[in-house]
N, C-alpha and C positions, 0 to 999 in steps of 0.2 A: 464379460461384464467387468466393468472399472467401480472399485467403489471410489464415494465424492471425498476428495482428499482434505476437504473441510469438516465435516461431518459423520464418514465413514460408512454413509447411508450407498446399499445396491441399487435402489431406486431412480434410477434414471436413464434416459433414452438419449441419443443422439439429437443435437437441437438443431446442427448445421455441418454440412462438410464442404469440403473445398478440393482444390487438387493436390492440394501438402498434409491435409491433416482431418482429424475431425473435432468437434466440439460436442460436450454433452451437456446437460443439464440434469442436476438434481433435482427430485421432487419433495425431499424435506426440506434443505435449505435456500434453495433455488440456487445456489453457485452454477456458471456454466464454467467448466474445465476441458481441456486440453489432456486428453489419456498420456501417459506418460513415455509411450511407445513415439509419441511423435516430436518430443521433446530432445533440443538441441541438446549435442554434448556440450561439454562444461567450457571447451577449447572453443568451438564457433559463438556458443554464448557469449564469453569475453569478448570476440569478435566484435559483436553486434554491441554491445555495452561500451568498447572503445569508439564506437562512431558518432557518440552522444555527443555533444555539445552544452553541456549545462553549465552555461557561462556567467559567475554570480556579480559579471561587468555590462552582461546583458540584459539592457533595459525591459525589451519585450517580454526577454523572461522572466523575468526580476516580478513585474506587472502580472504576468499569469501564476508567479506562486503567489502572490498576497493577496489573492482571494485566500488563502490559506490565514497563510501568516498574518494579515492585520486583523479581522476578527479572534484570531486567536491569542492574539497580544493584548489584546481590549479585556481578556478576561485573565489574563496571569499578572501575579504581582511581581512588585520589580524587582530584579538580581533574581530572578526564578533560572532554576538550572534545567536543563533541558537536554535529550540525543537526539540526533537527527542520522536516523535508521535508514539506510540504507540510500549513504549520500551520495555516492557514485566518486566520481573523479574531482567534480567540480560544485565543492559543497555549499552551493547558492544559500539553501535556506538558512543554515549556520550562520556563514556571512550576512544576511540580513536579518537575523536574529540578535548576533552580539552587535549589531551598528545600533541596537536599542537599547544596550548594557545587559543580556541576558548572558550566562555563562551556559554556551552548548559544549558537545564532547558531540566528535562524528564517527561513528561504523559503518563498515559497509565489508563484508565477506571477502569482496576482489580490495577494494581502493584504499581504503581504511581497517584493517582487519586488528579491530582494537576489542578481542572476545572479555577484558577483564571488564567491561563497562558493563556488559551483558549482564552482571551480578550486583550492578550499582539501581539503584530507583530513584525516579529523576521528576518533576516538577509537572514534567511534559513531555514527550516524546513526538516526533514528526516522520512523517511518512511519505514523500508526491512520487508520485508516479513510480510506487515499488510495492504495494501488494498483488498489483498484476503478474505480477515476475513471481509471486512465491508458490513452487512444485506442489510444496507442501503447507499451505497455507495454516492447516491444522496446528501443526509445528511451530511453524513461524510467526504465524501472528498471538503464541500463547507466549513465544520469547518476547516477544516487544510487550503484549500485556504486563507480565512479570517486570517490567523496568518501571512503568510509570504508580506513583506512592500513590495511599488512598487522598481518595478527591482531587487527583492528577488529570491529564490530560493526555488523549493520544488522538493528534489530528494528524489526517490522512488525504491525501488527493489522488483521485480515481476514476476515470470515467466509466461510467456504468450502464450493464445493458437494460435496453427500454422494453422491446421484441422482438422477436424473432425475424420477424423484415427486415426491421431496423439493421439488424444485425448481420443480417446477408452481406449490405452494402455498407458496413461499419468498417472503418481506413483503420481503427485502434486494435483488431482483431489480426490484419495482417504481419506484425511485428511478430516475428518467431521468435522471441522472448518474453509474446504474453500467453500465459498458460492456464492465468485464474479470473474471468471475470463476474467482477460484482453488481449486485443490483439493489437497489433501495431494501429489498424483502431478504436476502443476503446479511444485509447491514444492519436491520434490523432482527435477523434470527442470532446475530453473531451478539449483536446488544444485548439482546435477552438469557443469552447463556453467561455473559460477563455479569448480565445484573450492573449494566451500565447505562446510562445516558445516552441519545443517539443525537448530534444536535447538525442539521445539515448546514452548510453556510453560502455555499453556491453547489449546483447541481454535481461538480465534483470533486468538492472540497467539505470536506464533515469531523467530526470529532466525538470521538466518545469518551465520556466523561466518568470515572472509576466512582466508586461508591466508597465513603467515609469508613 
């Protein structure tokens, strides 16, 4: 028995298996996770994170984070400071965050490993496509809470599971560097324990909004 590395709950069954791994789901918070046993070491992980391409000169991409970023610029005021958590190599959002005059700061464990910002709190804080990746979500997503000041921002992008069908033949599950996926019920158990705001803005792009 694995407990859910978000919630710490025993409650949960196996929701899907494959020929590399399995997948569980919890029944408090609905997280489905990746048991820790199947989890790349840290050396193949970098592997797989150096093969990214997140090019902040690439248009298409550029266009799939601002489902993110332009609703979430429509509500911060201007010169708002901001981190952009776990930016990877090629820190797209940043860059089109300061092209609007916001002051970001980038971390990121491997590419950026800037731990003093971790102690600063920040306007806003941004996430794409990096909560899937956290082992320990629990952990992790209390460190990026803790950055963002009361009535802050912490928007995130994430694709998330629908059901269990769905999820058989889901292409975002085969990446052996996603080990935590979320779901609407997820995002909202996670809201409710921040005593936060859940506000979605496209099906994989959300933000929750800290309290005053």
């Amino acid at each position: 028995m694995n407990k859910c590395p978000l919630c710490s709950s025993n409650s949960n069954v196996v929701f899907y298996r494959d020929s590399r791994r399995h997948y569980k789901r919890c029944f408090n918070c609905w997280l489905v996770f990746v048991p820790d046993q199947f989890h790349l070491n840290h050396t193949d992980e970098q592997a797989e994170y150096d093969k990214h391409e997140n090019d902040p000169q690439d248009a298409g991409y550029v266009n799939f984070l601002s489902r993110l970023v332009v609703p979430l610029q429509a509500r911060l005021q201007e010169g708002a400071r901001g981190l952009d958590f776990g930016c990877g190599p090629g820190p797209a959002v940043a860059s089109m965050m300061r092209a609007n005059g916001y002051n970001v700061k980038n971390y990121d464990p491997i590419y950026a490993n800037n731990p003093i910002f971790l102690s600063e709190q920040f306007d806003f804080v941004i996430a794409t496509e990096v909560i899937e990746h956290f082992r320990n979500p629990a952990v992790s997503l209390a460190q990026v809470w803790q950055c963002v000041k009361p009535g802050g921002h912490f928007g995130a992008m994430s694709k998330l599971v629908i059901s269990q069908q769905a999820f058989a033949n889901w292409h975002y599950k085969n990446d052996p560097t996603h080990v935590a996926f979320f779901s609407r019920e997820t995002l909202q158990w996670v809201a409710s324990r921040w005593n936060a705001t859940l506000v979605f803005f496209a099906a994989d792009a959300f933000v929750f909004i800290k309290g005053c």
